[in-house]
Backbone as CSV, one residue per row, in Angstrom:
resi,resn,N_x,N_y,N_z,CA_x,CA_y,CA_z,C_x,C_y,C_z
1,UNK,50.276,-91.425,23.700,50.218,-92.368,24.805,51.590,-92.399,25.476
2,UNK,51.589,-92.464,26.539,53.006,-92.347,27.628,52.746,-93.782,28.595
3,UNK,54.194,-94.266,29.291,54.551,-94.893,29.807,54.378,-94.422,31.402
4,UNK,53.826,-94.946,32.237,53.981,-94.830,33.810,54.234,-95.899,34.592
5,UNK,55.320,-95.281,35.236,55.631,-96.191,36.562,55.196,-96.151,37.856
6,UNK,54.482,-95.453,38.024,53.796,-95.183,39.110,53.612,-96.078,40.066
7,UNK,52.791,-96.883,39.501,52.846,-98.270,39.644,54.150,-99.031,40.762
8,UNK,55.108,-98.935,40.297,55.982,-99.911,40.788,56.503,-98.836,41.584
9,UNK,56.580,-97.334,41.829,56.928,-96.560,42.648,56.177,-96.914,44.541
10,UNK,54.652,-96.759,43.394,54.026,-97.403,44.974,54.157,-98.177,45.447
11,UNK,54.644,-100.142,44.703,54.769,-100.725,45.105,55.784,-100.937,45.871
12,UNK,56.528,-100.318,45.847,58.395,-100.273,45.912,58.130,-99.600,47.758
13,UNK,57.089,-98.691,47.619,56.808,-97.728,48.847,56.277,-98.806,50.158
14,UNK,55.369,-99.451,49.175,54.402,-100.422,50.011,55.274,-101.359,50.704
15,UNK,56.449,-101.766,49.951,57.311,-102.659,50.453,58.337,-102.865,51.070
16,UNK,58.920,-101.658,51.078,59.824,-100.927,52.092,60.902,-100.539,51.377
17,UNK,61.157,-100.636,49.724,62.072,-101.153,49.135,62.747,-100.246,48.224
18,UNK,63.844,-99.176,48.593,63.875,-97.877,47.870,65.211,-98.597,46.703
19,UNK,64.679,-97.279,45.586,65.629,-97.496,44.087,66.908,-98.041,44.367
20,UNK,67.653,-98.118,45.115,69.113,-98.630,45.448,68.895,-100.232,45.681
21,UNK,68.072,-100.637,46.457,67.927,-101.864,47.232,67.282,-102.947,45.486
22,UNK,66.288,-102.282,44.924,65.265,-102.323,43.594,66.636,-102.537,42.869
23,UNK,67.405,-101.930,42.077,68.454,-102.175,41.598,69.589,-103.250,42.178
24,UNK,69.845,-103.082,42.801,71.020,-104.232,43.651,69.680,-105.886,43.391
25,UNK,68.393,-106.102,44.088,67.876,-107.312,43.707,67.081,-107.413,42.082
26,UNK,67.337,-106.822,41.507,67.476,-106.640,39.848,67.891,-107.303,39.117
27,UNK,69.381,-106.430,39.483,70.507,-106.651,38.546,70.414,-105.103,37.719
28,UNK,69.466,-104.768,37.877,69.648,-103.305,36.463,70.563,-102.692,36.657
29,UNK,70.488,-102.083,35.722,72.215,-101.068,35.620,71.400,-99.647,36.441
30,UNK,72.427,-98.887,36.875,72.352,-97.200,36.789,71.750,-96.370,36.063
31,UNK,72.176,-96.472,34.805,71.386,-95.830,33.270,69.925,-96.182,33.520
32,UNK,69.321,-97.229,33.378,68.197,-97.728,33.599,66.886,-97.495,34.543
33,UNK,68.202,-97.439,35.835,67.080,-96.969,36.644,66.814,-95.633,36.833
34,UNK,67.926,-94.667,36.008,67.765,-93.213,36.147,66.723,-93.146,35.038
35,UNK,66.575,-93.841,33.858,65.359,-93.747,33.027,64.573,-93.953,33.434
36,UNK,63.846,-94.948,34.380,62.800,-95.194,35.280,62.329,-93.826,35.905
37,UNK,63.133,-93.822,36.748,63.131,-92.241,37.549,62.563,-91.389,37.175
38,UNK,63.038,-91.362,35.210,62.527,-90.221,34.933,61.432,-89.697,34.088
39,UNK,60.965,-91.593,33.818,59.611,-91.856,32.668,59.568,-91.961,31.865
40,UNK,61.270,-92.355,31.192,61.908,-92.705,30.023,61.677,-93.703,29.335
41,UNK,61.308,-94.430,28.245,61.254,-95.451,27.780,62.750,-96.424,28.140
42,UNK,62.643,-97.384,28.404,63.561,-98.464,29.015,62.823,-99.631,28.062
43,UNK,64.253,-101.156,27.510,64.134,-101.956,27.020,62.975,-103.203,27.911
44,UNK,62.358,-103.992,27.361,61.287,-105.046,27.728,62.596,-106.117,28.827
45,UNK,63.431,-105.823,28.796,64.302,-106.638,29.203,64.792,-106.425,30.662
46,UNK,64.961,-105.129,30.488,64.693,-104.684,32.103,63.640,-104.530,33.042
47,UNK,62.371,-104.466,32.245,61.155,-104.302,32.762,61.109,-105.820,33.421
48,UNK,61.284,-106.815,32.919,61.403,-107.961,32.887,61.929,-108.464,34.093
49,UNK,63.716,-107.922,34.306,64.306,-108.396,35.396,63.372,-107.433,36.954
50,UNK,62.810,-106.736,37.009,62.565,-105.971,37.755,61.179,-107.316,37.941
51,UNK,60.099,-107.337,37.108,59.307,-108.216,37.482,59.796,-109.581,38.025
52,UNK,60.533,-110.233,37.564,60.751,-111.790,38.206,61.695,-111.219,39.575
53,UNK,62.534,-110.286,40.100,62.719,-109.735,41.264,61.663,-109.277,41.983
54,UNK,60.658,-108.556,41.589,59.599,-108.767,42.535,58.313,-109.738,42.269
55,UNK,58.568,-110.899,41.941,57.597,-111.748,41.693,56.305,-111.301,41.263
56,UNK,56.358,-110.339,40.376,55.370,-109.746,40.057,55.097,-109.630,38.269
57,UNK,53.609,-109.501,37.758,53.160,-109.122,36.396,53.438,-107.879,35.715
58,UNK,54.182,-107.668,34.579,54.823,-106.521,34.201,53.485,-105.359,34.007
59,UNK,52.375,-105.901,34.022,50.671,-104.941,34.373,50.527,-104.483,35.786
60,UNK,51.820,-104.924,36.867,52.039,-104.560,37.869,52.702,-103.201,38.252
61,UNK,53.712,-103.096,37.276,54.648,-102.199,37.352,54.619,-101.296,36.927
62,UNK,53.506,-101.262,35.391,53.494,-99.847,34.745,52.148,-99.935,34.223
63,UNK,51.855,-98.467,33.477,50.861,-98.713,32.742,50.616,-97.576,31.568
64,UNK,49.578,-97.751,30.542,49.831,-96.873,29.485,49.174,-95.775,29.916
65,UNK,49.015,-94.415,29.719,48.465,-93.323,29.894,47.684,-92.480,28.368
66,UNK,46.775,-92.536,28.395,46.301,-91.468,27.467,47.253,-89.821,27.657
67,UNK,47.395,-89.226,26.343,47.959,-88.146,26.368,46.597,-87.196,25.891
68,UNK,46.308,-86.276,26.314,44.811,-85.689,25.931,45.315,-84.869,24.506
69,UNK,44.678,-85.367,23.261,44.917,-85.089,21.727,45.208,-83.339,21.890
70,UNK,46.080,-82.747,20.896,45.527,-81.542,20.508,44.498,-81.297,19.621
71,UNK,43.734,-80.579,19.734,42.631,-79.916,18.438,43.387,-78.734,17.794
72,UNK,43.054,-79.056,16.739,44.021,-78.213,15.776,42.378,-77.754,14.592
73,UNK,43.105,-76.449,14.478,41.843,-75.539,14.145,41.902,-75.229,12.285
């Protein structure tokens, strides 16, 4: 199972509101948002400040992904 942000990419799109601007009304660090960026696991804590900056449900921002199993023979 994997982590997606997809989610808050679109929303971010929808809103006019690119990664620089997202960070500066945050507070997140640099490190953080380059993990975002890159689909990295990031602490509940940042997920966090990013939601109460966009007044939004952290089921807003991301979501879990099935990884399709290997079959092993």
């Amino acid at each position: 199972m994997t982590i997606s942000y997809n989610k808050l990419w679109k929303m971010l799109i929808d809103r006019g509101i690119n990664k620089k601007e997202l960070k500066r009304i945050s507070g997140v660090s640099s490190a953080s948002m380059a993990k975002l960026g890159k689909g990295e696991n990031i602490t509940t804590d940042v997920l966090l400040k990013i939601c109460e900056a966009l007044k939004r449900d952290i089921t807003d921002i991301m979501e879990c992904k099935n990884e399709p199993q290997e079959v092993s023979e």
